[in-house]
DSSP file (Angstrom, degrees, kcal/mol; ACC not computed):
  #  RESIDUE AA STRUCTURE BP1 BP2  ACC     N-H-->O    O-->H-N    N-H-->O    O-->H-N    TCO  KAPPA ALPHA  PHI   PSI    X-CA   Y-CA   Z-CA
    1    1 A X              0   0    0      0, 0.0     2,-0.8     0, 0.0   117,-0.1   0.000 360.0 360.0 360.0 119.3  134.2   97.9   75.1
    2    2 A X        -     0   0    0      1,-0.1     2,-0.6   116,-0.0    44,-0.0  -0.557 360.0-139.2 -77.5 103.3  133.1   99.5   71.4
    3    3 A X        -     0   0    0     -2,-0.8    -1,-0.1    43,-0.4   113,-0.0  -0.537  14.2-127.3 -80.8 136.5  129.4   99.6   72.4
    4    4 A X     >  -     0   0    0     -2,-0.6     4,-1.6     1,-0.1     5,-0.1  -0.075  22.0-113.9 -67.9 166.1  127.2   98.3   69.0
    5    5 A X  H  > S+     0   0    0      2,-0.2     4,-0.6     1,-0.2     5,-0.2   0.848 114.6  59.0 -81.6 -36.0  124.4  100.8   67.9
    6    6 A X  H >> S+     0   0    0      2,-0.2     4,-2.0     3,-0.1     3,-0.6   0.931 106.4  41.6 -67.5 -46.5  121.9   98.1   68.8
    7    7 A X  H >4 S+     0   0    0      2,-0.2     3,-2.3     1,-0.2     2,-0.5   0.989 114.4  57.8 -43.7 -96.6  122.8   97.6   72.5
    8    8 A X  H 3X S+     0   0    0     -4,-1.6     4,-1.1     1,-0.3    -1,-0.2   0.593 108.8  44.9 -23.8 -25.8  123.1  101.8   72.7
    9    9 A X  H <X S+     0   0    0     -4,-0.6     4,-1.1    -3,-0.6    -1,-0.3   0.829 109.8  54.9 -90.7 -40.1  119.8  102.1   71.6
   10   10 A X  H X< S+     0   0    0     -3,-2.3     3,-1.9    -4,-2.0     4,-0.4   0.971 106.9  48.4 -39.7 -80.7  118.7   99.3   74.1
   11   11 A X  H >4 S+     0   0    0     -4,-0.4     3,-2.7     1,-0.3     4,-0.2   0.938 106.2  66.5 -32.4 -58.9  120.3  101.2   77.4
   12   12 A X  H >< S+     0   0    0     -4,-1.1     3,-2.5     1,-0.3    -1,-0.3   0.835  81.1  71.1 -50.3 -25.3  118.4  104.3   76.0
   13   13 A X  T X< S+     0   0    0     -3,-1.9     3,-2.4    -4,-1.1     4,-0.5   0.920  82.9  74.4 -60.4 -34.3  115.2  102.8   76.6
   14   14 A X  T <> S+     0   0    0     -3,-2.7     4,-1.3    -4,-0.4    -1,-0.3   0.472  76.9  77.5 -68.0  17.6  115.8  103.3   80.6
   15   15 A X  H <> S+     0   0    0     -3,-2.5     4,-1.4    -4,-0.2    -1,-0.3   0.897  83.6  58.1 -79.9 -24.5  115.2  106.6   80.1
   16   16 A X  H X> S+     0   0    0     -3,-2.4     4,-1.3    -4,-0.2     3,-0.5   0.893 110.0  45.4 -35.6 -58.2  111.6  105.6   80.0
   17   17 A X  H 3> S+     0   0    0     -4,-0.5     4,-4.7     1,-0.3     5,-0.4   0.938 111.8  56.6 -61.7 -49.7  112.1  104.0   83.8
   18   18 A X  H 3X S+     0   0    0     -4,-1.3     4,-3.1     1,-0.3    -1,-0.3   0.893 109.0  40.6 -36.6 -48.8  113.9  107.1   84.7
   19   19 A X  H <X S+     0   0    0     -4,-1.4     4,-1.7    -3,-0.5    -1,-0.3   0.806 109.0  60.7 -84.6 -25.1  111.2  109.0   83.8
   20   20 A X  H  < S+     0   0    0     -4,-1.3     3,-0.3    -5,-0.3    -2,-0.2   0.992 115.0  35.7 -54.3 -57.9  108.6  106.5   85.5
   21   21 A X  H >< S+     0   0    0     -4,-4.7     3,-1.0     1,-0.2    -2,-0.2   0.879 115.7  51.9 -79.7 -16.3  110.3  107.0   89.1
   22   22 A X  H 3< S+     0   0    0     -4,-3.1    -1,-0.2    -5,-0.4    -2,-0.2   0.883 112.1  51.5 -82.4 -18.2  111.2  111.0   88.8
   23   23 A X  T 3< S+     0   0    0     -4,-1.7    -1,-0.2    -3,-0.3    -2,-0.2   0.189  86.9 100.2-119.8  15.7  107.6  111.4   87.9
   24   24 A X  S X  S-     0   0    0     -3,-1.0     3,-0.6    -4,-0.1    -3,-0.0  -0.100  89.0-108.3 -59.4 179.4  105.7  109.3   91.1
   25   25 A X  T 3  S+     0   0    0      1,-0.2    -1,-0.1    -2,-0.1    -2,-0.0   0.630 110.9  75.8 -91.0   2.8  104.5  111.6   93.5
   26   26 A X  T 3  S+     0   0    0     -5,-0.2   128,-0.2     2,-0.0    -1,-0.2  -0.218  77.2 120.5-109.1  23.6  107.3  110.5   96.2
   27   27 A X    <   -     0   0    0     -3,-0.6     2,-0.4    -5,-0.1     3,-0.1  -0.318  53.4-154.6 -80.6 170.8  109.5  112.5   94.2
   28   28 A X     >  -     0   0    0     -2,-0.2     4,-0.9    -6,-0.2    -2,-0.0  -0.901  31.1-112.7-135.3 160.6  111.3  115.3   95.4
   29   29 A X  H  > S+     0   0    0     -2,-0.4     4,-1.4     2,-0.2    -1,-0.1   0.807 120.5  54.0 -71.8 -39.1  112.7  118.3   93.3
   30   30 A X  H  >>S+     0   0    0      1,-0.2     4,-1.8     2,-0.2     5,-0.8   0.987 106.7  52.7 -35.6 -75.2  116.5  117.1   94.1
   31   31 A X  H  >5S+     0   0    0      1,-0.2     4,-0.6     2,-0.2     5,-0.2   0.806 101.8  59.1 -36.5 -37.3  115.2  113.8   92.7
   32   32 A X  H  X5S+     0   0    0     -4,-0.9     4,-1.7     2,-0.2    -1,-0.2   0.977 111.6  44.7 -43.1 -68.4  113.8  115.9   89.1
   33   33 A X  H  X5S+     0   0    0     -4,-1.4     4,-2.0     1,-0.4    -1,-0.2   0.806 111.8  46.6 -81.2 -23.4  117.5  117.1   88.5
   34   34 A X  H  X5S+     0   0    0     -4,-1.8     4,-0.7     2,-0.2    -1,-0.4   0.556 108.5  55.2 -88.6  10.9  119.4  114.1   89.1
   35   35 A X  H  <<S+     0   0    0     -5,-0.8     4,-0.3    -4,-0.6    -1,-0.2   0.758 101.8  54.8 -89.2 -21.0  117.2  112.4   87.2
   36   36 A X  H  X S+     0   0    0     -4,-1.7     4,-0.8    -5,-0.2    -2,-0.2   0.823 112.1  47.8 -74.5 -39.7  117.9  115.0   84.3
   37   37 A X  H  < S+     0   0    0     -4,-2.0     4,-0.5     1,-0.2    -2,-0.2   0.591 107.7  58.4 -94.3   0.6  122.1  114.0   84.8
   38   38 A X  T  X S+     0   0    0     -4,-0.7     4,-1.1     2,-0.2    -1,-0.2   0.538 109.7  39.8 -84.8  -6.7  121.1  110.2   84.7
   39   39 A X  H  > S+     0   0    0     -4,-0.3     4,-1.6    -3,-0.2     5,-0.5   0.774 113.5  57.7 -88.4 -13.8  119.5  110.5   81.2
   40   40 A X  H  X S+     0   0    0     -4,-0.8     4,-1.2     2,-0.2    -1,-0.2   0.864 110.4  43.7 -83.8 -36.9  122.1  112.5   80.4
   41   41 A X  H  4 S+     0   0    0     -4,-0.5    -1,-0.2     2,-0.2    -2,-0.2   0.610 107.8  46.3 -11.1 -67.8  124.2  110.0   81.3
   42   42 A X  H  < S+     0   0    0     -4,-1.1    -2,-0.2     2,-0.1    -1,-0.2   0.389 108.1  66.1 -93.7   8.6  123.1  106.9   80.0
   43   43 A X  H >< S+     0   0    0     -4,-1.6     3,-0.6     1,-0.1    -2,-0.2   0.834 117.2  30.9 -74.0 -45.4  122.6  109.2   76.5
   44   44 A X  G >< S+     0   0    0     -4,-1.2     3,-2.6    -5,-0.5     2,-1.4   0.790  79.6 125.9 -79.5  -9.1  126.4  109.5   76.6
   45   45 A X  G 3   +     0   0    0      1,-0.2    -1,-0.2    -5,-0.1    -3,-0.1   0.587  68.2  68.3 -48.6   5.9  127.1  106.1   78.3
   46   46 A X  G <  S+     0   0    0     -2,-1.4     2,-0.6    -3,-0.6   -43,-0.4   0.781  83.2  69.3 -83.8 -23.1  129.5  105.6   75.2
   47   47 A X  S <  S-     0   0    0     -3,-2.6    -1,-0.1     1,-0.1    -3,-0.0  -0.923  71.2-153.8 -90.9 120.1  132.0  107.9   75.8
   48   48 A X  S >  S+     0   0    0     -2,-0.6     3,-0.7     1,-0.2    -1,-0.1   0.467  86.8  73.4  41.4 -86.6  133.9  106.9   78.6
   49   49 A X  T 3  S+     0   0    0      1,-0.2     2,-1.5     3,-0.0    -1,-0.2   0.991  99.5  52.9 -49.3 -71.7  135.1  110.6   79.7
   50   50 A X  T 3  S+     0   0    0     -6,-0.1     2,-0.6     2,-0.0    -1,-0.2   0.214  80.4 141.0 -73.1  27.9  131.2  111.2   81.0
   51   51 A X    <   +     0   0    0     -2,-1.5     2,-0.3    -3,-0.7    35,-0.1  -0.806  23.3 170.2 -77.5 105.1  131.2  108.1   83.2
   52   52 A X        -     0   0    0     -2,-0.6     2,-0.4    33,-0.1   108,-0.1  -0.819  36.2-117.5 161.6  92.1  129.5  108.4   86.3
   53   53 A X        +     0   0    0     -2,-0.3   106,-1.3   107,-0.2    31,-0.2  -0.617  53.5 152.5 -80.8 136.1  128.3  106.0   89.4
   54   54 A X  E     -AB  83 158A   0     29,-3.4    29,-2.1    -2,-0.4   104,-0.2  -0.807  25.0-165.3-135.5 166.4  124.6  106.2   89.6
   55   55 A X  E     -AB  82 157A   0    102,-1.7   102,-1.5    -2,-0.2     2,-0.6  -0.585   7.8-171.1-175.7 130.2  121.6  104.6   90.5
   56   56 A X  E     +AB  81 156A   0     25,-2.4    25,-0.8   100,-0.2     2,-0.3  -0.858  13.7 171.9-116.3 110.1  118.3  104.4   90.4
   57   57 A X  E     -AB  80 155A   0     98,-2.0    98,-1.4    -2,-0.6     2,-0.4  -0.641  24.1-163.2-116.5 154.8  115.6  102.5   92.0
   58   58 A X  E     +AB  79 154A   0     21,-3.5    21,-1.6    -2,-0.3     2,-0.3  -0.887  23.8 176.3-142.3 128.3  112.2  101.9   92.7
   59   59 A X  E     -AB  78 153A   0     94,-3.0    94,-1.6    -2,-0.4     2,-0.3  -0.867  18.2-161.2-155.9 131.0  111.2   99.7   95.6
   60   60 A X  E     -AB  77 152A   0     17,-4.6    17,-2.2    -2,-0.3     2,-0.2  -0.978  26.5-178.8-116.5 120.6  107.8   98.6   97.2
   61   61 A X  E     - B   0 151A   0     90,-1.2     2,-0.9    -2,-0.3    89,-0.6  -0.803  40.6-113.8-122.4 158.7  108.0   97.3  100.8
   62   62 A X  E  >  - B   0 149A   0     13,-0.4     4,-1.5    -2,-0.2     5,-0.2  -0.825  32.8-162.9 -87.6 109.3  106.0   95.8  103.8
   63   63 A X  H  > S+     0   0    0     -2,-0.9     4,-0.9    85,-0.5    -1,-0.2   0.629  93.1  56.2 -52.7 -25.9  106.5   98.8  106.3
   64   64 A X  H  4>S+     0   0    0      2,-0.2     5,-1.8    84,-0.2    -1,-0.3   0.925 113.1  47.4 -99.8 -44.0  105.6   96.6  109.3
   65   65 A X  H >45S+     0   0    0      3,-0.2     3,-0.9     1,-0.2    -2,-0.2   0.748 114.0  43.4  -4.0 -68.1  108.7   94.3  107.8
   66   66 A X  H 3<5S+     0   0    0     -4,-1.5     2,-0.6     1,-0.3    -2,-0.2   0.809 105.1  56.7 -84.7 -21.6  111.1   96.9  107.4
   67   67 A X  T 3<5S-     0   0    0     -4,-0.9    -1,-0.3    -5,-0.2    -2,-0.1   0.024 123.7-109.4-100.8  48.1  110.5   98.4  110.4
   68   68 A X  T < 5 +     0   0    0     -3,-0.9     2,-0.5    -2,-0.6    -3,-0.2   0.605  62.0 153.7  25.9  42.0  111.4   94.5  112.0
   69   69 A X      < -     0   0    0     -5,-1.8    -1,-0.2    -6,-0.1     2,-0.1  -0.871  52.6-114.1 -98.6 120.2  107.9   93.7  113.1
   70   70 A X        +     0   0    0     -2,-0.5     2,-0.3     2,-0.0    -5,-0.0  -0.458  64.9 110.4 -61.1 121.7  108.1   89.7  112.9
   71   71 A X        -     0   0    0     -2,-0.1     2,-0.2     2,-0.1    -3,-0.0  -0.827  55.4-106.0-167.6 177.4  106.0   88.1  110.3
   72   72 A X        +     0   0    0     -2,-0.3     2,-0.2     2,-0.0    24,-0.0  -0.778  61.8  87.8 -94.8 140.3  106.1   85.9  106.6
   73   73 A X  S    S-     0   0    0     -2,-0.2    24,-1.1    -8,-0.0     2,-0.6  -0.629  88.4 -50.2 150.1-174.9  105.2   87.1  103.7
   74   74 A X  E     +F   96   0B   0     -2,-0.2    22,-0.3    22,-0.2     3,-0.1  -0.445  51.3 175.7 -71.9 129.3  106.7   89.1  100.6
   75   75 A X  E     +     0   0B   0     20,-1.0   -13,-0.4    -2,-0.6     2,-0.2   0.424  63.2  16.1-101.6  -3.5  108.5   92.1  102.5
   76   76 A X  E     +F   95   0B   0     19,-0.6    19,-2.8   -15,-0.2     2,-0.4  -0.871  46.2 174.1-168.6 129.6  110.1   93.9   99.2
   77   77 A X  E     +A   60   0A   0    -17,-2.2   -17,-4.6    17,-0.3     2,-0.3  -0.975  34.1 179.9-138.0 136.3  109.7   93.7   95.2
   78   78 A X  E     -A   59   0A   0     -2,-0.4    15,-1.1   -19,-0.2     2,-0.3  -0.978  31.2-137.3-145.9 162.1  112.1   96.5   93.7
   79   79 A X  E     +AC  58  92A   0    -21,-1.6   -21,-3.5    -2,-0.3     2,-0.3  -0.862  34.0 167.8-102.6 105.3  113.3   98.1   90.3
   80   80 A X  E     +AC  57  91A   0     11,-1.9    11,-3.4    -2,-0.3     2,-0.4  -0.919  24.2 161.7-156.6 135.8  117.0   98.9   89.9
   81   81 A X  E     +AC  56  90A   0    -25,-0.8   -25,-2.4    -2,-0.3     2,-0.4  -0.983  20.8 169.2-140.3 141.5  119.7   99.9   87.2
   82   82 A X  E     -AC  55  89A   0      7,-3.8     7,-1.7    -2,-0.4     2,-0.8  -0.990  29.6-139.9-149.2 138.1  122.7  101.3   88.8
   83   83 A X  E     +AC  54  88A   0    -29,-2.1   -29,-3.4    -2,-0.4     2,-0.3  -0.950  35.2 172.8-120.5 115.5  126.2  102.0   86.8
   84   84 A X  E >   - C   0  87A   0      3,-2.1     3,-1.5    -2,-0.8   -31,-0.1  -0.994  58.7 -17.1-131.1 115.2  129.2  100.9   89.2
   85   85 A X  T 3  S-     0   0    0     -2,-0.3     2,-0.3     1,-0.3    32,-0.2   0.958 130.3 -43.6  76.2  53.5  132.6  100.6   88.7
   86   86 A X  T 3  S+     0   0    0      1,-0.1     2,-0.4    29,-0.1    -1,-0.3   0.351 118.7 111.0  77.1 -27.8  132.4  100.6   84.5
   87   87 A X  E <   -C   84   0A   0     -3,-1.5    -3,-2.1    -2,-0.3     2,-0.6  -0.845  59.1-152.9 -93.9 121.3  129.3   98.0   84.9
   88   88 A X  E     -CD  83 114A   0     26,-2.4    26,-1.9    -2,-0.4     2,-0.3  -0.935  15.9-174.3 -86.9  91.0  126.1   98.6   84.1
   89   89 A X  E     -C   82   0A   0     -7,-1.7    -7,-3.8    -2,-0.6     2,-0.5  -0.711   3.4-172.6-140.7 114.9  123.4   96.2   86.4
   90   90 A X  E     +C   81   0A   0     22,-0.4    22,-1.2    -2,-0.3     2,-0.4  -0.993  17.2 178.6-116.5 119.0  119.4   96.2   85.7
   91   91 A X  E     +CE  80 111A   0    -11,-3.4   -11,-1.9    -2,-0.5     2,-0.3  -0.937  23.2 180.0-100.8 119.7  117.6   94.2   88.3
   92   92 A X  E     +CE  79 110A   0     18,-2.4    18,-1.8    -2,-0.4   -13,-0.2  -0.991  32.4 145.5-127.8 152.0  113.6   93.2   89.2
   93   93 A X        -     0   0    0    -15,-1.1     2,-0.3    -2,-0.3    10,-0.1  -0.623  39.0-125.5-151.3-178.4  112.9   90.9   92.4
   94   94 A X        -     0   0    0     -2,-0.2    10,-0.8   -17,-0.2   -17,-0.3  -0.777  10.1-147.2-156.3 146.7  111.0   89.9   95.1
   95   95 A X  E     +F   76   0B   0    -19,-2.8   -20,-1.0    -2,-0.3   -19,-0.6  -0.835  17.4 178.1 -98.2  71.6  111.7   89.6   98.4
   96   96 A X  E >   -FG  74  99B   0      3,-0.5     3,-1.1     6,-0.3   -22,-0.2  -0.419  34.6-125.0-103.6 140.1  109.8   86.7  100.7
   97   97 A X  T 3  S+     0   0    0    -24,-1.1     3,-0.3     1,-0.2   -23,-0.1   0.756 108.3  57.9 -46.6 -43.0  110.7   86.2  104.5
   98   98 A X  T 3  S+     0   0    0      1,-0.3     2,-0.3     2,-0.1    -1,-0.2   0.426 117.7  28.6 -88.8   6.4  111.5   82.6  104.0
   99   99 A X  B <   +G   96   0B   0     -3,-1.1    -3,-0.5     1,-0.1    -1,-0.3  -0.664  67.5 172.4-152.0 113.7  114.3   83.1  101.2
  100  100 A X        +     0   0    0     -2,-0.3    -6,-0.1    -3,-0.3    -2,-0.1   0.803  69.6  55.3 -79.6 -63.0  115.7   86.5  102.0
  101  101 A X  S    S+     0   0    0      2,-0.1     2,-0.3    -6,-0.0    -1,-0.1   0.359 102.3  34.0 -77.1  12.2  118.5   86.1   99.4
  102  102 A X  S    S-     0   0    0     -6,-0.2    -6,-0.3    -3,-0.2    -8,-0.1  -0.979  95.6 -69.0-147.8 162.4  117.2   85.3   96.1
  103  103 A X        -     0   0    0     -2,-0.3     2,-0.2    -8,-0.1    -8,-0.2  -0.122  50.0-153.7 -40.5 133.4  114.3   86.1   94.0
  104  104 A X        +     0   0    0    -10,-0.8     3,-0.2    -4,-0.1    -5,-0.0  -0.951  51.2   5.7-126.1 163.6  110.6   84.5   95.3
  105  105 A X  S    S-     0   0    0     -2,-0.2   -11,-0.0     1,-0.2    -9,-0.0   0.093  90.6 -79.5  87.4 157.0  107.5   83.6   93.5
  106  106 A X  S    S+     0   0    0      3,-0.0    -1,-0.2     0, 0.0     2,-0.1   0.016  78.5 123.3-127.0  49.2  107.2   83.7   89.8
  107  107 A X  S    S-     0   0    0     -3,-0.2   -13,-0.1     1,-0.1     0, 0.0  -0.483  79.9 -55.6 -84.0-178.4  106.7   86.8   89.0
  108  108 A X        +     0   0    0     -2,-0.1     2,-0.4   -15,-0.1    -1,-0.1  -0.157  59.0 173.6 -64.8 156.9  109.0   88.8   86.5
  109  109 A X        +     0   0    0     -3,-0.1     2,-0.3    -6,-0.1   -16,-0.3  -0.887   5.0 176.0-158.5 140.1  111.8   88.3   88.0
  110  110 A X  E     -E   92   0A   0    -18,-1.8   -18,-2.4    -2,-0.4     2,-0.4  -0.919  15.1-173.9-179.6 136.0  115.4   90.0   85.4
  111  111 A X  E     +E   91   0A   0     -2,-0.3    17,-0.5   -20,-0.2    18,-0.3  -0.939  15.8 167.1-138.9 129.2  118.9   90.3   86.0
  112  112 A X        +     0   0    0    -22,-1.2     2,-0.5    -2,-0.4   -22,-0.4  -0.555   6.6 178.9-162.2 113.8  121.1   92.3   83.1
  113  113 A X        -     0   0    0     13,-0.7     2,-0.6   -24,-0.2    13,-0.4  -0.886   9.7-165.1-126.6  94.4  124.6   93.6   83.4
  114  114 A X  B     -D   88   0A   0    -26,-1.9   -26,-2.4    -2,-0.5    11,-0.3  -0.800  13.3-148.4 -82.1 126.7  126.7   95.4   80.7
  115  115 A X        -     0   0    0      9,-3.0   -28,-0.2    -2,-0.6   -29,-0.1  -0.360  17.4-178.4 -90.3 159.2  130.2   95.7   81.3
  116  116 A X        +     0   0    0    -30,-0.2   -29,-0.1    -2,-0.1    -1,-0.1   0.660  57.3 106.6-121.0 -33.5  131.9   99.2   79.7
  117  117 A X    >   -     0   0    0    -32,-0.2     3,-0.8     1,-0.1    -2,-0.1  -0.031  57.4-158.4 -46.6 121.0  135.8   97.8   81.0
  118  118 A X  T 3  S+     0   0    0      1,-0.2    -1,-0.1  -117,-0.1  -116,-0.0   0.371  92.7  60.7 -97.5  28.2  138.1   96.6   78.3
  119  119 A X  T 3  S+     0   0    0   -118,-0.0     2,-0.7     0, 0.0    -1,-0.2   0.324  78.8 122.2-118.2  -2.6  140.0   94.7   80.8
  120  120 A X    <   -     0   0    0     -3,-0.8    -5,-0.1     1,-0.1     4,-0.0  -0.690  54.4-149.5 -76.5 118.0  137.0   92.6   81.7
  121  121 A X        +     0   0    0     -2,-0.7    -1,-0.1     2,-0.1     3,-0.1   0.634  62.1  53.7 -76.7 -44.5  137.4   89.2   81.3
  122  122 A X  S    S-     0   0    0      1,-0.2     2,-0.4     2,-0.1     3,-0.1   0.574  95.6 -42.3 -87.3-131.0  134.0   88.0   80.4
  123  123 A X        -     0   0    0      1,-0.1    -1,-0.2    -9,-0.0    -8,-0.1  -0.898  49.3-150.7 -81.4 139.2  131.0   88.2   78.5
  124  124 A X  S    S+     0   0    0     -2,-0.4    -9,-3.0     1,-0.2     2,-0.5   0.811  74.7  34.4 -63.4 -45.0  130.4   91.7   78.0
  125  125 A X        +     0   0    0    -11,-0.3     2,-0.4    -3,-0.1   -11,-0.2  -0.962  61.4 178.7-114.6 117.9  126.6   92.0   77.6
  126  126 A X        +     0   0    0     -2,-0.5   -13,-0.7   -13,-0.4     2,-0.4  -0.991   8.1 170.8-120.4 110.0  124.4   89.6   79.7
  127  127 A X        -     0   0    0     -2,-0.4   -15,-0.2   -15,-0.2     3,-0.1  -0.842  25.5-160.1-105.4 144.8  120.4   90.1   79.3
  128  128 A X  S    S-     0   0    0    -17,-0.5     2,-0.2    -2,-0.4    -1,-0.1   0.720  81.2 -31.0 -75.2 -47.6  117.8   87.8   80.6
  129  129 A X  S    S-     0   0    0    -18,-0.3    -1,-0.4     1,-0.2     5,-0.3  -0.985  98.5 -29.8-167.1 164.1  115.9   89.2   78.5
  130  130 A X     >  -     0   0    0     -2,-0.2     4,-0.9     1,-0.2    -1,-0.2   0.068  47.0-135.0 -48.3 173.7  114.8   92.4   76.3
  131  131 A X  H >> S+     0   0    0      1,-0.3     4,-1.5     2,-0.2     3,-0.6   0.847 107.4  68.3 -75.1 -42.4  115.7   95.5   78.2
  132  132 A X  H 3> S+     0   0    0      1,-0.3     4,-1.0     2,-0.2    -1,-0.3   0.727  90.3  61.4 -61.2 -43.4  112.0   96.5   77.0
  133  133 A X  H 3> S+     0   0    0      2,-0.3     4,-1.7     1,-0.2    -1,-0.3   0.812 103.3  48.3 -96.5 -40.7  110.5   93.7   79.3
  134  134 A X  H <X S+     0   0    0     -4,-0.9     4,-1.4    -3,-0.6    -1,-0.2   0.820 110.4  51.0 -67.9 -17.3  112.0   95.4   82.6
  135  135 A X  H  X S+     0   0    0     -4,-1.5     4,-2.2    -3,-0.2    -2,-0.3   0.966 117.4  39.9 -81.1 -37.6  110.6   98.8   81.5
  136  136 A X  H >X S+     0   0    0     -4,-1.0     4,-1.3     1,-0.2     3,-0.6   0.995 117.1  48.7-105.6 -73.0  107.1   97.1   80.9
  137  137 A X  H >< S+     0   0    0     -4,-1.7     3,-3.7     1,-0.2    -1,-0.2   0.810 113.2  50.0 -20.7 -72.3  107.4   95.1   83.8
  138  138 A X  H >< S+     0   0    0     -4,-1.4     3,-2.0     1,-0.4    -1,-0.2   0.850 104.1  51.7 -31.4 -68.9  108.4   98.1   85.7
  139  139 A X  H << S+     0   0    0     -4,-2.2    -1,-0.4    -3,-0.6    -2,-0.2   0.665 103.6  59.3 -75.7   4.5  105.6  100.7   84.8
  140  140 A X  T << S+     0   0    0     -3,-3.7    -1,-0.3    -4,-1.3     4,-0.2  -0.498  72.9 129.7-113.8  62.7  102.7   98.0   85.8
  141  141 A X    X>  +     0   0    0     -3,-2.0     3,-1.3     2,-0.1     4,-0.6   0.819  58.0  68.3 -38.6 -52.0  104.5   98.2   89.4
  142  142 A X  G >4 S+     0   0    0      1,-0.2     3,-0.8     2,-0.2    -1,-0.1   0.769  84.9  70.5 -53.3 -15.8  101.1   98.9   91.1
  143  143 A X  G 34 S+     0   0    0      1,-0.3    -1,-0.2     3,-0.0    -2,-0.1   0.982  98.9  55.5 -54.7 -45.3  100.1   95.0   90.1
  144  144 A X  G <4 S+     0   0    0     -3,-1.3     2,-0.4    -4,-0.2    -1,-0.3   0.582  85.6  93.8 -66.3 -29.7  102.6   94.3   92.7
  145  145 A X    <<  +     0   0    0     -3,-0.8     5,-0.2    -4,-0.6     2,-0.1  -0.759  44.0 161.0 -96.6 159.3  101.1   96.3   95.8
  146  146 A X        -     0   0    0      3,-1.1    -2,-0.1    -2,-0.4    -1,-0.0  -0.365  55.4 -72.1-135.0-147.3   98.8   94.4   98.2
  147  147 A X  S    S+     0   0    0     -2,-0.1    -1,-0.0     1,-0.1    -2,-0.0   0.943 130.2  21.7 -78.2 -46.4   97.8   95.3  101.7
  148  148 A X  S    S+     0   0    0      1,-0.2     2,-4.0     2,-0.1   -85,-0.5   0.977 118.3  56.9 -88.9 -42.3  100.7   94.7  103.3
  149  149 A X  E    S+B   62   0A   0      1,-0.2    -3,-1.1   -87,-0.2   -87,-0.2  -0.231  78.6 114.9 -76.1  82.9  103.4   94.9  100.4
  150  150 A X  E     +     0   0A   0     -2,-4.0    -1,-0.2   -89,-0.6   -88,-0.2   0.857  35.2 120.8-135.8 -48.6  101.9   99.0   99.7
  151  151 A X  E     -B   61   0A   0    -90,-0.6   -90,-1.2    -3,-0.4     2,-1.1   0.109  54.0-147.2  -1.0  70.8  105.3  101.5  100.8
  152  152 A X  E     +B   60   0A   0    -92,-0.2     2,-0.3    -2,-0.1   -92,-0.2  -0.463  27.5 166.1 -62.4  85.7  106.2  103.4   98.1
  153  153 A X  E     +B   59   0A   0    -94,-1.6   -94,-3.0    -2,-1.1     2,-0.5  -0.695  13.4 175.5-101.5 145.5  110.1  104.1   97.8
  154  154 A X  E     -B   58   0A   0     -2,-0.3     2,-0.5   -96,-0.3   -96,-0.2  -0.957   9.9-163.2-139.5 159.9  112.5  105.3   95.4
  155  155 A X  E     -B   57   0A   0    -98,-1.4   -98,-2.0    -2,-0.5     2,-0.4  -0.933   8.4-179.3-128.0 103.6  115.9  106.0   95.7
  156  156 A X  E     +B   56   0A   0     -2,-0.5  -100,-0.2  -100,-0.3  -122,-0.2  -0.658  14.8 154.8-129.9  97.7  118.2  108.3   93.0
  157  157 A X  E     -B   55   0A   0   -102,-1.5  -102,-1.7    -2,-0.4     2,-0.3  -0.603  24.7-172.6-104.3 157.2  122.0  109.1   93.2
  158  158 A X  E     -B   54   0A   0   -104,-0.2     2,-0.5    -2,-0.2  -104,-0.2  -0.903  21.3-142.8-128.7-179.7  125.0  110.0   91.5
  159  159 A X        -     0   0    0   -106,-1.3  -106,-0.1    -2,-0.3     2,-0.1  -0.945  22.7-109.5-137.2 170.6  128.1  110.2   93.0
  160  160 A X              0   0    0     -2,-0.5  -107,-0.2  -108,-0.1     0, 0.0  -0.231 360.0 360.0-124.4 145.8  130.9  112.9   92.2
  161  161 A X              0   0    0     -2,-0.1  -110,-0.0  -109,-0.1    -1,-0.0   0.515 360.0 360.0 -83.3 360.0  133.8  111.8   90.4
C-alpha cells in the first residue's frame, strides 16, 4: 500500500502513547529502549524494508480477577497498537465478567487497523475514529481505575526478524 501523507502523519501521533506507557513508573529500562525502536519504527512505517512485529500495550486489571478469584465486575480495560503480519491494529476496551468477549459499558471503546500488504483484499485503512481520540482517551487512563479495577500493566515487544 502507497501510504498518503495524511494517514503517515496520523500513525505518528502514537508516538505520543508510546511515550505515555515507556514513561509510567512500571517501566523498566529494557522497556525505555524498545520503546526508542518502536518510534523508530512507526517513523519509518513507510518503507517496507524496516518492518517489524511489535506491540505495545497498556492494561489495567482486577488482580483478585486475574489471579481467578470468582466475582463480577469489570476485570480489564486496556490500550493496544501492535503491528502484525504487515497490519497495523489500535485497540481500547473493557473487559466485564458477564461478556468476556467483546467490549462492556460505554466508555471509549476504538478498534483501527491499517493494512501495509498489497495483496490485501480489503479496505486498507479502517478507523473508528481519529487516531487522536485513542491517544486522548489513552492518557486520561487513570479515569478508568477504581478500587478493584487499580493493577497497573504494560507490556512492550518487538520481535527479531
Amino acid at each position: 500500500m502507497n501510504l498518503d501523507k495524511a494517514t503517515y502523519k496520523k500513525i505518528q501521533e502514537l508516538k505520543k502513547f508510546v511515550d505515555l506507557v515507556v514513561n509510567l513508573d512500571v517501566a523498566s529500562k529494557e522497556h525505555h529502549s524498545k520503546a526508542v525502536e518502536i518510534k523508530q519504527l512507526i517513523h519509518n512505517i513507510h518503507n517496507s524494508d524496516t518492518h517489524k512485529n511489535w506491540n505495545i500495550c497498556l492494561d489495567i486489571f482486577d488482580p483478585e480477577i486475574k489471579k481467578g478469584i470468582v466475582k463480577e465486575g469489570f476485570y480489564w480495560r486496556k490500550w493496544s497498537v501492535y503491528f502484525e503480519t504487515d497490519c497495523l491494529v489500535i485497540e481500547a476496551e473493557t473487559k466485564h465478567t458477564t461478556d468476556p468477549f467483546g467490549h462492556y459499558g460505554n466508555d471509549f471503546c476504538y478498534y483501527g487497523a491499517i493494512h501495509f500488504s498489497k495483496n490485501y483484499l480489503g479496505k486498507p485503512i479502517y478507523l473508528d475514529v481519529d487516531i487522536g481520540e485513542f491517544i486522548k482517551d489513552a492518557m486520561n487512563f487513570k479515569k478508568y481505575i477504581s478500587q478493584s479495577l487499580n493493577e497497573l500493566e504494560i507490556n512492550i515487544n518487538i520481535d527479531e526478524k
